[in-house]
N, C-alpha and C positions, 0 to 999 in steps of 0.2 A: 504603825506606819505613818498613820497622819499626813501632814501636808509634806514632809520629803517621799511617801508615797505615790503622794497625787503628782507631783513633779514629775516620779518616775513614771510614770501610769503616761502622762500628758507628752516625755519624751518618746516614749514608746512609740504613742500615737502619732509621733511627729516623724518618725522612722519609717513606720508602716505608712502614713499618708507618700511621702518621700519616694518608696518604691512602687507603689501604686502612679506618682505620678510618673514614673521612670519607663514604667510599662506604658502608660499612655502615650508617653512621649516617642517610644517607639515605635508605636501603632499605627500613628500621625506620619511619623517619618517614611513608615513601610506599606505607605496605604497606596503607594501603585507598582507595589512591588508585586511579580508575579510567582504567584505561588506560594505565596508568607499566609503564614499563621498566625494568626494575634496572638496577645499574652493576655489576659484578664489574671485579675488580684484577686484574691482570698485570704479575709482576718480571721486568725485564730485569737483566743484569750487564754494569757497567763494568769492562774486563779492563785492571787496572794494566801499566802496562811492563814490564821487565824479562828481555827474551830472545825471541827467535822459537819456544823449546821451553818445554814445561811444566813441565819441570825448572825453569826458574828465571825462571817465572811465577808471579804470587800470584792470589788468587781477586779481589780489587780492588772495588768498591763496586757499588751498587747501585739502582737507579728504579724508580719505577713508574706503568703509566699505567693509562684506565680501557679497561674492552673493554665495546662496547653489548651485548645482550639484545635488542634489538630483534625480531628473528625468533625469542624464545622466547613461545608463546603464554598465554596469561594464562586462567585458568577465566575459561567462560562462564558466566553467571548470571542467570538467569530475574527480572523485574521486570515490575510489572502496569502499566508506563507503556507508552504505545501508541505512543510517541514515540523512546521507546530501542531500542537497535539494538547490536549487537557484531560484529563482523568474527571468521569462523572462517575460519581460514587467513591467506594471505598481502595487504598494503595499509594501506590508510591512507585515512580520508576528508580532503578537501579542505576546508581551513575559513577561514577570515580573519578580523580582529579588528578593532572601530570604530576609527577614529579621531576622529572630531571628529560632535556633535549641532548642525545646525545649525537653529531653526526649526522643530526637530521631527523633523530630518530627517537620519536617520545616514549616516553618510558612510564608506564602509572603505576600509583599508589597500590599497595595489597590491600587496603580499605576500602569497604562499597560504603556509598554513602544512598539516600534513599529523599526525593524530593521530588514535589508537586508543579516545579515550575516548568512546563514545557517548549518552553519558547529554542527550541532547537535548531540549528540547522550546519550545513555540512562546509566545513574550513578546507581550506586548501590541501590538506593534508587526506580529504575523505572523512574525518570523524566528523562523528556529530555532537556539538557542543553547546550548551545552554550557556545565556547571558551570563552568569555567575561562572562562567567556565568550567563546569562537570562535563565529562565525557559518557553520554549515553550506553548504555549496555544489553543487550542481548542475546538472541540464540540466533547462530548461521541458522539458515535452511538448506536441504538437500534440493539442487536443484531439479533433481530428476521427479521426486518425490513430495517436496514441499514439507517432509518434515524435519522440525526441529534438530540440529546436529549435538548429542553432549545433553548433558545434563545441567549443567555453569555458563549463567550469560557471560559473555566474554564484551571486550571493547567493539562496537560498532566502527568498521572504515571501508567505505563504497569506494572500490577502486574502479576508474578510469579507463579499465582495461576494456575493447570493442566486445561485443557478444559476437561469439562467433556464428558464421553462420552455419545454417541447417539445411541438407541438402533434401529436395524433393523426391518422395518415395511412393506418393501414392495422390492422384487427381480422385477424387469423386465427383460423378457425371450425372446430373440429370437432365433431360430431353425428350421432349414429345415430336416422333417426326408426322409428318403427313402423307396419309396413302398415294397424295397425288401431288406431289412437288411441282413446286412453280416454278419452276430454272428459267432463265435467261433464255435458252434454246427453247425449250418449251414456248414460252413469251412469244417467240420470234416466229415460230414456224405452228401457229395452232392448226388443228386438225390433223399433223403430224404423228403418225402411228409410232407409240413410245420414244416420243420427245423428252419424255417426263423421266427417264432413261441415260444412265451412264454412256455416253456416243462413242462406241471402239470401231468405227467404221468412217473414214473418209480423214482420218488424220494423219499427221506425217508419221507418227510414229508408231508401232502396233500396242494399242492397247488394250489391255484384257481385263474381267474381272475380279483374276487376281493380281493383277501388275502393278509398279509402282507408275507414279506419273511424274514422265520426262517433261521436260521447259518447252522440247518441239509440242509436246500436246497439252499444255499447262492453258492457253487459253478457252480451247474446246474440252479441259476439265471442268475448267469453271463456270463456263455456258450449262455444263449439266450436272452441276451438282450446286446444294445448298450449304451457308455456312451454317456452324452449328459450334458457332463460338471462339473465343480467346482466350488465355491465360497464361501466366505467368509463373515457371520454373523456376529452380534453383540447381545448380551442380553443384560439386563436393565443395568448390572454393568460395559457393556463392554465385555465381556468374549467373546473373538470370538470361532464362529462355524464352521468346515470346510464341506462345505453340499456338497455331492459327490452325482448328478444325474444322473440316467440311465433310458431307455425307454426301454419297451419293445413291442414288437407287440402281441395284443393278436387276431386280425381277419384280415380280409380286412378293409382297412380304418382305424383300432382300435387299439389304444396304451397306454400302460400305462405310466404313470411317477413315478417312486421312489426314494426317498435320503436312502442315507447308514447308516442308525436309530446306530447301533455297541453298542446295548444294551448286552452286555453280551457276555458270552462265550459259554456257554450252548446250546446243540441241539437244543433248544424251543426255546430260546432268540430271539429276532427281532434282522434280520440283513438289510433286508430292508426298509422300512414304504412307503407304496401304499400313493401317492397322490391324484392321481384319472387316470379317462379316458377323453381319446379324442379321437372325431372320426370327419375322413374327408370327403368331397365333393368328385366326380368324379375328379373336375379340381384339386384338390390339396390343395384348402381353406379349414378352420377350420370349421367343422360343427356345434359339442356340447361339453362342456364338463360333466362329470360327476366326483362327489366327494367322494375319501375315506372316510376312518371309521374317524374323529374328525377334516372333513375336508369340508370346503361349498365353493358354487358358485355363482361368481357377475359377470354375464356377461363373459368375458375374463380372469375372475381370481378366482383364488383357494386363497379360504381363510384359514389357516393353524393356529387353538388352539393352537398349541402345537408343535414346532419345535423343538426334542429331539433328539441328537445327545451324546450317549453316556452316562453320567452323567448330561448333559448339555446340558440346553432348553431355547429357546426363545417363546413368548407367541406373539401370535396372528400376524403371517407373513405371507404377500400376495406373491402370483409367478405369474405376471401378461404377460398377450398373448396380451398386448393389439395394435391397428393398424396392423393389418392382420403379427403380427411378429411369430406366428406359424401355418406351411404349411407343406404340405407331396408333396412335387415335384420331379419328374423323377433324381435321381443322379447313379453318375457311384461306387462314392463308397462305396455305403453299407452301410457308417457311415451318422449319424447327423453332415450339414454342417452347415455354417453360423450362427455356435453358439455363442454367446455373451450375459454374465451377467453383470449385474449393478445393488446394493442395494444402501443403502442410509444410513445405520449406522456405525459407527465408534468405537474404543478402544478410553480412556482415552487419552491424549497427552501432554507431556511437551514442554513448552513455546523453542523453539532450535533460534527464528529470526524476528528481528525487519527490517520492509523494510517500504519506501515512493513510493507510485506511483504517477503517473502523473496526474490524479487527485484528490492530496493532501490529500490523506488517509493515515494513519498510520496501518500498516497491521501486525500482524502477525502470525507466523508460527510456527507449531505445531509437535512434533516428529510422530505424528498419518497422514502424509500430510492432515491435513487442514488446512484452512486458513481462518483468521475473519477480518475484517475490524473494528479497535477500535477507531479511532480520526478520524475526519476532518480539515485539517488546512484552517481557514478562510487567507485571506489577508484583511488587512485595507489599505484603502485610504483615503485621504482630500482632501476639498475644493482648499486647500492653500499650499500645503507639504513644500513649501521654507520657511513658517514662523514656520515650525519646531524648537523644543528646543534641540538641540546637547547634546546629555550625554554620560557619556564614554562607551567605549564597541560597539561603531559604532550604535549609536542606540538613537533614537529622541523619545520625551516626545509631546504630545499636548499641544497646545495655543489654547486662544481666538482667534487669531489673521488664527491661519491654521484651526482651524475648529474642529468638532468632528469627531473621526471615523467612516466612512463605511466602514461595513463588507459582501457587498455584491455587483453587477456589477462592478466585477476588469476584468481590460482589461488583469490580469496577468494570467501568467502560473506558475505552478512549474514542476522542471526540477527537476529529482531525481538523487538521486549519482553524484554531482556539486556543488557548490558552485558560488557565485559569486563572481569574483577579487574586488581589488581597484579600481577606473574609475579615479587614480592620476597615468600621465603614465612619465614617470622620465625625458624620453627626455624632454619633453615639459614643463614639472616645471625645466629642468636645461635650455632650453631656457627663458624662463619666468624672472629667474635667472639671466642671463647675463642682460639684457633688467634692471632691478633694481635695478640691481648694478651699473651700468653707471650714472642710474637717478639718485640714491643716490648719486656719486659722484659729476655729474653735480651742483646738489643743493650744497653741500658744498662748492662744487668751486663757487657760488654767498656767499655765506656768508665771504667766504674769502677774495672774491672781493669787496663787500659791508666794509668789515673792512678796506682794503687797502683804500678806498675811504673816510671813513671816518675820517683816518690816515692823510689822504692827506687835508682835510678841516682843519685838526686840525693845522696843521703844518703852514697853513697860519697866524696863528695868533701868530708865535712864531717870 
């Protein structure tokens, strides 16, 4: 081999340096790209002929390939988009690319591609799309259920459409009333024998302990009874209800419950509507209740036909006592304490916010405060992730070689409102740098030496 050896040995070196600085040079370029993997180099040796011992073997030339990073992790980095997401640990989300607008109407790839860049969020169209333009992908959810729909994450698009609303089926009630109510009339007229008392005596209209209350007796309702709270409804369309409760005592032990009916204006018009009764133990527990006029009893709860408020009624609503939550216990003031409602129907809502949580749901948020959970972001892993196919946009294609996708035992997490950096950190590709630029020169200085030398044989013969 001799010195047209060491030529070739010193091209070699000048090839392999070459793509080594190629990689650098990429590195550098990609170093605030989100979600890139660096490339680092790896030299093998071509071992020239020349004998089965080392003795009379020479060191012979040289290549080089790249080696992924893939599974080196990248800083995570906090971003006030509520759409970004980063992967700690191990995976890859599932993403695809358009191919063809038809009409309006995008059309993608039958190819999944699999990348770390998270930086996502939702285009006019409802998909969700990452800087490099991949189209995010994963599993609908059952809204009733919350789980996963299918087996195959499909394209992520959050339509527009309002939530509909939810109509109210059931109030849960809790309230401590007072053995000896402070009413207004009470107030008024102390030392009054059973002031403290529902007043069906000297009003215009006849009232009774089980009657409704008319607008002629609505003021001397209120004189003797306590409120016992507000809340807010829903009908089949959404229409909210504002139900305005008051209690009043009609014996020892015995109280009524009424909502503020505001049927009219009229002397006769219902201004209150009788729920029913409840009467108590010695100690203070709920004994029985009993049910108004279009109104039944399951146990702990009043079942309500007809909850009519005004022009405006809801059909078949429960006000439920249930787990000893209404009691008559000793209080100092007079009033219903420890009141607290809670229904379960809603108004209509439009779509106000797209958010990711930490366990890679796609959630969102509703002008009415609720909140749905609509995707699950699967991650995929491989067998083999380093024999990944590099495509642009920071983001790897499958091989034979890495395997098929799993979408399920990832050792990852997602981290919301983040992103993950480059894991190419600039120091270390400009040292990396200095280091191949030397060797690149080194080799040329053998080729240069090599022709000197060659010069030098030739000259012998002149």
């Amino acid at each position: 081999m001799g010195i047209y050896g060491a030529i070739n040995s010193a091209v070699s070196g000048l090839f392999a340096q070459s793509h080594a600085l190629e990689n650098i040079s990429g590195n550098v370029a990609n170093s605030q790209t989100t979600g890139y993997k660096r490339l680092d180099t790896t030299f093998a040796d071509l071992v020239s002929g020349g004998g089965s011992r080392q003795a009379t073997q020479v060191s012979g030339t040289t290549y080089a390939t790249s080696r992924a990073t893939n599974t080196l992790q990248g800083d995570i980095a906090a971003r006030d988009v509520d759409t970004y997401m980063a992967i700690n640990g191990e995976g890859y989300f599932v993403v695809t690319s358009a191919n063809s607008v038809v009409d309006g109407t995008t059309n993608f790839e039958d190819t999944d591609y699999y990348t770390r860049a998270g930086d996502f969020e939702r285009d006019r169209n409802g998909y969700m799309v990452n800087s490099s333009g991949y189209f995010l992908q994963g599993y609908e959810l059952n809204p009733d259920t919350g789980n996963p729909i299918g087996d195959n994450p499909e394209v992520i698009k959050i339509s527009d459409q309002p939530l509909a609303a939810r109509k109210t089926t059931g109030i849960t009630y809790q309230a401590n009333l007072p053995p000896t109510p402070e009413t207004n009339r009470a107030k008024a007229n102390p030392g009054l024998a059973n002031a403290d008392l529902l007043q069906t005596a000297g009003t215009v209209g006849p009232v009774t302990a089980t009657s409704d209350i008319t607008n002629a007796d609505k003021d001397a309702f209120v004189a003797s009874s306590i409120s016992g709270g507000s809340i807010t409804v829903y009908n089949q369309n959404g229409t909210s209800i504002n139900v305005e409760l008051r209690w009043a005592k009609t014996a020892d032990d015995a109280w009524n419950l009424y909502y503020a009916a505001d049927r009219g204006t009229n002397a006769t018009d219902m201004a209150y509507a009788r729920i029913g009764e409840a009467t108590f133990n010695p100690d203070g527990s709920l004994n029985a209740m009993n049910p108004g006029t279009g109104v039944a009893v399951n146990g702990t709860t009043y079942e309500i036909a007809s909850l009519q408020v005004g022009d405006v009624s809801a059909a078949n609503v429960n006000v439920s006592f249930a787990n000893d939550s209404l009691t008559q216990f000793a209080s100092n003031s007079g009033a219903a304490t420890s009141v607290d409602l809670a229904q379960d129907g809603y108004a209509a809502g439009e779509l106000v916010g797209i958010s990711v949580d930490s366990s890679g749901r796609i959630n969102a948020s509703y002008s009415n405060s609720q909140t749905r959970s609509l995707y699950e972001i699967p991650l995929a892993t491989f067998e083999a992730e380093y024999e990944l196919e590099r495509v642009d946009g920071a983001a790897f294609a499958a091989t034979s070689l890495s395997g098929a996708p799993v979408l399920i035992s990832s050792n990852g997490s997602i981290v919301p409102e983040s992103v993950e950096l480059s894991n190419a950190d600039i120091a270390t590709e400009f040292s990396k740098l200095i280091v191949t630029q030397q060797a690149y020169s080194a080799n040329s200085r053998i080729v240069t030496s090599a022709d000197e030398m060659l010069d030098s044989a030739l000259n012998m013969v002149r």
